[in-house]
Structures are given as C-alpha cells and as structure tokens.
C-alpha positions in Angstrom: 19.4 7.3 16.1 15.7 6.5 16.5 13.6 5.8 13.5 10.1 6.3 12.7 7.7 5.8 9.6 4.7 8.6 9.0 1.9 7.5 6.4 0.4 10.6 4.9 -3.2 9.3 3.4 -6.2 10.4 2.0 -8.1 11.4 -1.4 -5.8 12.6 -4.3 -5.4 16.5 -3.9 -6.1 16.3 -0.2 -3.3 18.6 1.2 -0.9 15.7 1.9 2.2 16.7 0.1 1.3 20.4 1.4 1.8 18.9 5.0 4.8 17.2 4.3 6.4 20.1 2.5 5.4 22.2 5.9 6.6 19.3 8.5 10.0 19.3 6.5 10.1 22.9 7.0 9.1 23.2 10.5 12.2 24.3 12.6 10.7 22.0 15.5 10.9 19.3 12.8 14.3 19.8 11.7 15.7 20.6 15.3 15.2 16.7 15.7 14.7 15.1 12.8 16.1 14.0 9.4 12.7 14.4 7.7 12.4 12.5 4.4 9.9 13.0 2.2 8.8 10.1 0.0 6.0 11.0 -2.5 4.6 8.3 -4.4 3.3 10.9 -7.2 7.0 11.6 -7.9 8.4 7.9 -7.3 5.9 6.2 -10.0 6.3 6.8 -13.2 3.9 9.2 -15.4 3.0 6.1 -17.2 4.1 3.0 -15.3 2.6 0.7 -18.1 4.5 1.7 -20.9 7.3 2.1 -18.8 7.7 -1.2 -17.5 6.7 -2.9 -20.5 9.7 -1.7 -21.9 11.5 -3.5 -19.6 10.0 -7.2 -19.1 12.3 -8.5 -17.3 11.3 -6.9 -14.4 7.8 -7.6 -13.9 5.0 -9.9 -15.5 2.3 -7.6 -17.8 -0.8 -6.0 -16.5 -2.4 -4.7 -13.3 0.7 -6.4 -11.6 3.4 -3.6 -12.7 1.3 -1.2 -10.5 1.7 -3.5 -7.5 5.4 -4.7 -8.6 6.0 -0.9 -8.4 4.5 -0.1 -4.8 5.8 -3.3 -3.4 9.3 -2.4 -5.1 9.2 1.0 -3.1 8.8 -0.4 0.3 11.5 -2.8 -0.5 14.2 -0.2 -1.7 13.0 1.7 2.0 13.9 -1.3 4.0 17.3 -1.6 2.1 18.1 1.9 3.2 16.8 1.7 6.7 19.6 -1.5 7.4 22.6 0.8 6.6 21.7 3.9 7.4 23.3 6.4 8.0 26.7 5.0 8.0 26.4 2.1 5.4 25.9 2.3 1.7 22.7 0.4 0.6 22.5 -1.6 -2.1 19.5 -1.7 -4.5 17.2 -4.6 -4.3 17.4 -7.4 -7.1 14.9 -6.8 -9.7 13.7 -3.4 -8.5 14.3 0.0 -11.4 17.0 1.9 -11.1 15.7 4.9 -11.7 13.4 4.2 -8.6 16.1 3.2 -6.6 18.0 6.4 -7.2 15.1 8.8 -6.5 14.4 6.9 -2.9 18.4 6.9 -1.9 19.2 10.2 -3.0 15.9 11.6 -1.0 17.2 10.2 1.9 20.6 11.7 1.3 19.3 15.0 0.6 20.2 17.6 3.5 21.9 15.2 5.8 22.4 16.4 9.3 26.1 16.3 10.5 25.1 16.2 14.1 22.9 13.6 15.5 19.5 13.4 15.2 16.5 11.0 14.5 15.2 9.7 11.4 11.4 10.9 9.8 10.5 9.5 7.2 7.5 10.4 5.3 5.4 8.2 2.8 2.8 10.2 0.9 0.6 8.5 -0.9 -3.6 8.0 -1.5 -3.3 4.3 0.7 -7.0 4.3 0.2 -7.0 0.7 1.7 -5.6 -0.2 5.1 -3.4 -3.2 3.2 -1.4 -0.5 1.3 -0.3 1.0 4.8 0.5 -2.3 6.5 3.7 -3.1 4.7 5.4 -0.2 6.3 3.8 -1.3 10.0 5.6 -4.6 8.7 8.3 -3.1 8.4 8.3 -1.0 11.6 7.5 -3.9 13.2 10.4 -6.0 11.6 13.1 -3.3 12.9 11.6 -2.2 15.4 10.9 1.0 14.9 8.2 4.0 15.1 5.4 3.7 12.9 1.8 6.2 12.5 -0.3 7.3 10.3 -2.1 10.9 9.2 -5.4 10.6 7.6 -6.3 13.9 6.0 -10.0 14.0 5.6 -11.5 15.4 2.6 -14.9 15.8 1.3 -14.9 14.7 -2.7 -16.3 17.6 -3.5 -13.2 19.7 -2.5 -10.9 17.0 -3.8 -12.4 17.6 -6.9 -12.2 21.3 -6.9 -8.6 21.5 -6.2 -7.6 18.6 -8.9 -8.8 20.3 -11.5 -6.7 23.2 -11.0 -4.0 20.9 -11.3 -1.7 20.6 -14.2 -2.4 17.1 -15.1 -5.5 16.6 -13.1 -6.9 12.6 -12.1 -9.9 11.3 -13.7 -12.9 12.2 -11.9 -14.0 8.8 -11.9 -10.9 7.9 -9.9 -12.0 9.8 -7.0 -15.1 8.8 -7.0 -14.0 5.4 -6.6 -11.7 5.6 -4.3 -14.0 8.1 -2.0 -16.0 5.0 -2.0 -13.2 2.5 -1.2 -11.3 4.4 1.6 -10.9 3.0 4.3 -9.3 5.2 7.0 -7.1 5.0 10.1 -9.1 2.5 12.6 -7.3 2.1 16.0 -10.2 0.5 17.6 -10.4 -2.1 15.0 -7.0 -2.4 13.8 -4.9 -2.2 16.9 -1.4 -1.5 14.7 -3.1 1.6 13.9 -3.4 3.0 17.3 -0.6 5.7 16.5 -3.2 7.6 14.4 -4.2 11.4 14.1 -7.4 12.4 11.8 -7.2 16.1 10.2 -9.9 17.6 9.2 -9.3 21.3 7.9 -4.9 21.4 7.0 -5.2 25.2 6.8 -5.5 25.0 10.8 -3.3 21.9 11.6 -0.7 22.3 14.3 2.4 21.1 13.3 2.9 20.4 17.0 0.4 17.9 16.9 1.6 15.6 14.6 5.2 16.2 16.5 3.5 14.4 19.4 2.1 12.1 17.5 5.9 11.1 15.9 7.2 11.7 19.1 5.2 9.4 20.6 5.5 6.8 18.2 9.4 7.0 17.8 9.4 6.6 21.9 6.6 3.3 21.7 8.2 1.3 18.8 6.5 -1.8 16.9 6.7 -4.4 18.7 8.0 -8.2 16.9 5.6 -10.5 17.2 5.8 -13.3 20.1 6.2 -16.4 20.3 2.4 -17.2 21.0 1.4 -14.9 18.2 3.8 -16.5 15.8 2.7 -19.9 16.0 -1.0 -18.8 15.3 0.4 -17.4 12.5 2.2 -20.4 11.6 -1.1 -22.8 12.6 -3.4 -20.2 10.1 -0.7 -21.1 7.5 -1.1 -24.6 7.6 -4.9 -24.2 7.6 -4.2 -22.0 4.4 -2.6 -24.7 2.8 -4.6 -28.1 3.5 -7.4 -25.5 1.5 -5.9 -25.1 -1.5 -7.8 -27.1 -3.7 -11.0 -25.7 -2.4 -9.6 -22.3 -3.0 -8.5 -22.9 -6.7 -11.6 -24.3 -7.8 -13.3 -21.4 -5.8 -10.7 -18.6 -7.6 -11.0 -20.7 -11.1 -15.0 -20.3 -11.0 -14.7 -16.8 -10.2 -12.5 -15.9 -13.0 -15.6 -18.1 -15.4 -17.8 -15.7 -13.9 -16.1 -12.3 -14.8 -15.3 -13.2 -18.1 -19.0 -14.2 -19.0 -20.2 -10.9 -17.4 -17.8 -9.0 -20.2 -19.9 -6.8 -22.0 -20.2 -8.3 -25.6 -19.6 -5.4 -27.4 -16.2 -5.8 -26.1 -13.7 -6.6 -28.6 -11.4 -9.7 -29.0 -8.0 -7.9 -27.9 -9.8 -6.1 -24.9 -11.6 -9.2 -24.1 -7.7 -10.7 -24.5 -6.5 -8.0 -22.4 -9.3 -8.5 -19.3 -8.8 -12.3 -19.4 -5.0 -11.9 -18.4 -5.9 -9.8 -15.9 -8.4 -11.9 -14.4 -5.9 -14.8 -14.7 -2.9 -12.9 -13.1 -5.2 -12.2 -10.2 -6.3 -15.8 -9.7 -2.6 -16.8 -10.0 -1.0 -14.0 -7.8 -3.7 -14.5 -4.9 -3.4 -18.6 -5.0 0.0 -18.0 -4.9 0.0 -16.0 -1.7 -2.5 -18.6 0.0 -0.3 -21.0 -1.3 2.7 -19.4 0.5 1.1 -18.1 3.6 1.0 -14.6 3.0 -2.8 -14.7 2.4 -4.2 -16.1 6.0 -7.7 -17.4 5.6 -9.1 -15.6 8.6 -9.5 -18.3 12.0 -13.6 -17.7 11.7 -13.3 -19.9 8.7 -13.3 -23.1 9.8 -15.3 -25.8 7.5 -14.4 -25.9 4.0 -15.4 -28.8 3.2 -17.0 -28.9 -0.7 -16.8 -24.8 -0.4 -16.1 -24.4 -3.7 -19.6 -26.0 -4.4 -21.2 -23.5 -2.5 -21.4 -19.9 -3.3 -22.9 -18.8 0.0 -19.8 -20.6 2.1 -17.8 -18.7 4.2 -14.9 -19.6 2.5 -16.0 -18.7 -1.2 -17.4 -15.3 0.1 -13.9 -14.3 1.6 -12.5 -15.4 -1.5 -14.8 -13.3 -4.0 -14.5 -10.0 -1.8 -10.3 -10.5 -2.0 -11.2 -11.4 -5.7 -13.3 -8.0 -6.3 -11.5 -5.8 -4.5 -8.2 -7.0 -6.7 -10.5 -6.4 -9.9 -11.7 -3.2 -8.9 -7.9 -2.1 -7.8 -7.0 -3.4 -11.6 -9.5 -1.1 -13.1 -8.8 1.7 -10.8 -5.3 1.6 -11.2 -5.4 1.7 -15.3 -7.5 4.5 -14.9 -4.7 6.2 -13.0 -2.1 5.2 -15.1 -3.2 6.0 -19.2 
C-alpha cells in the first residue's frame, strides 16, 4: 500500500470540500484509492475556546488552543498512518478524544477489503505555507506522497457564497486572509513542486488532480540527507548562541504592542491582549530555543541586534512576531 497526503487550500467557501466530496466519489478515485476525507470545518470545534477551556489540562489559555488544536490534528494523522491498515492506533497523549475519534473513524469509514492505496485528504483554508508544511513533514518523515490543490478564488465570490451559508464567517476574516494567502509556490518553495492551481471548480477534471496524486504517490518525499541535516543541525546551534539577543528583541516587541493598545480599552481586555502577547513571546523563544525556529543562514551578525531596530535579526523577529499577532486576532475572530 502506497500512501499519499492531498492539501485542499484556499479562501473559506472556495469549493474545497465540494472537490473532495466529488474526488471521494469519483469511480477512478475509488478504483484505486482509499480516499479519506479530513475537513478541518468538521474536526474543530464550533467554539474551540470555550471548549478547551473547559478542559485545562490539555492546553495553556488563549490564541494557543487554536494552534494546540491544528497541531493536535496532524499528530493523531501520523498515529494512524504507522498502523495502518492492519494495526490499531492509539491516540496521542494530551490530544481530545473526541478529535481523536472523528479522525480514526474517518479513516475507517468504507474500508476497502481488497488492496488499494491510501488518499488522504486535508481540507482546510492553510492560508499560510507553514500550515501545509507539517503534513510535507510528515510525508517526508514516512516517506510518502505529498501535494497540494490551491483553489483560486476572487473574495468577492468567496463572499457571495458564505453568506448563503448557514453560519456564515465574518467578513472581516476573509478580508484578512485574502490578504495573507500565500499560495502554492514550486519555484520558491521546492517541497511544493507537486502543486496544481484551479481556477474555475465547476470545470475541474477530476483526472487532473488523479495525475497529480498519481504522480506524487509514485515520487515520494524524500528524508533529508546527511549534508542537509547537518545544516540543519549547524542553523540550530546558530539559533541557540542568539538567544539572548532574541529575548531582549521578543521582550521589546511585546513593550511595543502593549503601549500601542488603544486606551479606551478596558482593564480585562487589556489583561486578556497582554497574555497573548506574552504566550507568543514565550511559545516563539521556546521554538528558537529548541531548534524548531531556524534563524534563516542570511542572518549572520547579531551582535547588539536587539539594540537596533533596523538589524536583520530584529526585522525577522518582528515579521514572525506580527504575523503570530495577526493569526491571534484572526483566529478569535473565527472562533466567537
């Protein structure tokens, strides 16, 4: 059995879960595949906020539930992807049952009692390129088949067809991420090379994206080698010996956002912003700390960086910082 991982992305009300509805469908489809269809709409919870703070235990308050959540989902995939189709997965430490459940019985559903290969189908938004990559991680980890469908929208239509939805998005959270997307780029990002764009669904051929799985499932991930994993190891170690720049740099940028706070802001929201801004600064000095942040190999000298707010260093920081802030507000938007 050959494996591979399809990202459906693109603006809310796009047409993605309409194309994975057809692909699962499709007798070519099902002739080879056991297609499973994974849509984040009906994994996350209607309110992920309240529901999560009603269980604490499993992640810390705030904009990081929404993350804990995603990052939850690609580990109970990985889980099922070891065992299966003979083994029996177990669900990750720490990660909602109820999640759990609704990923393992999707891949359950309709199992094929001759062989086949294995489809499996994430539908989400994945407005930015580092909500995709886990999954290339991950193809990459097991070797197997990864690519990606970008279904290209104008926001105009997007907005049309959510408001004939039954709980439509905010408008505001379109606009927002119309102007954060950042699609499919093979000739930048080499790990997307296995991408197909689509511009008008209503005339897609389903053989099409076949070729593109096709092709994928037959040219797997490939593990990183040897030379590429000491880089990797070397940008780790640069990553570290920076630290202290880096928290001065992260601790001046959280200063910054809260004296920008609009003053008519009251003392709980203030409250609430502050732990927000702190959680951030924590969770990304954390990842430098660990090496799962990589200051990029441009930055070289960052020597007294944190002194200077036109330094390579401090600029990377504040973009990482932004985009995290902007992801917060986007994302309790979304959720309430």
């Amino acid at each position: 059995m050959d494996t591979c991982l399809l990202i459906l992305c693109g603006l809310p009300a796009c047409g993605k879960t309409t194309l994975a509805k057809r692909l699962k469908a499709s007798p070519e489809f099902k002739s080879i595949y056991h297609v499973v269809h994974l849509s984040y709409d009906d994994l996350m919870p209607d309110n992920i906020t309240a529901f999560l703070t009603e269980k604490p235990n499993l992640v810390q308050q705030g904009a990081a539930n929404w993350k804990k959540y995603r990052e939850d989902i690609v580990l109970c995939v990985e889980n099922i992807l070891k065992t299966f189709p003979n083994g029996k997965a177990e669900i990750p430490v720490n990660v909602c049952p109820d999640l759990w459940a609704k990923i393992n019985n999707s891949f359950m559903q309709d199992m094929k009692k001759e062989e086949f290969h294995l489809l499996v189908i994430i539908d989400d938004n994945m407005y930015y390129q580092g909500m995709r990559y886990p999954f290339y991680q991950l193809a990459r980890k097991y070797s197997i088949g990864f690519c990606q469908v970008y279904l290209e929208c104008n926001i105009e239509l997007a907005l049309k067809r959510n408001n004939h939805r039954p709980n439509p998005i905010p408008e505001e959270v379109i606009h927002t991420m119309a102007s954060k997307f950042e699609p499919p780029s093979p000739s930048e990002r080499n790990w997307e090379v296995h991408s197909l764009y689509i511009k008008d669904q209503t005339i897609c051929c389903l053989d099409d994206v076949l070729a593109l799985v096709d092709n994928a499932r037959q040219n797997k991930a490939a593990p990183l080698s040897d030379n590429v994993e000491l880089r990797q190891i070397s940008r780790v170690k640069c990553s570290i010996s920076t630290l202290h720049q880096a928290d001065q740099i992260l601790r001046k940028l959280v200063s910054g956002k809260m004296s920008d706070l609009d003053v008519g802001l009251s003392c709980k929201n203030k409250k609430e912003m502050s732990c927000v801004y702190l959680q951030i600064r924590t969770r990304l000095y954390s990842e430098l700390k660990l090496g799962s942040l990589l200051i990029p190999e441009s930055i070289e000298n960052v020597t007294d960086a944190s002194k200077n707010t036109e330094s390579n260093l401090y600029q990377w920081l504040k973009d990482i910082f932004e985009s995290n802030c902007n992801d917060s507000t986007v994302n309790t938007t979304e959720i309430t």
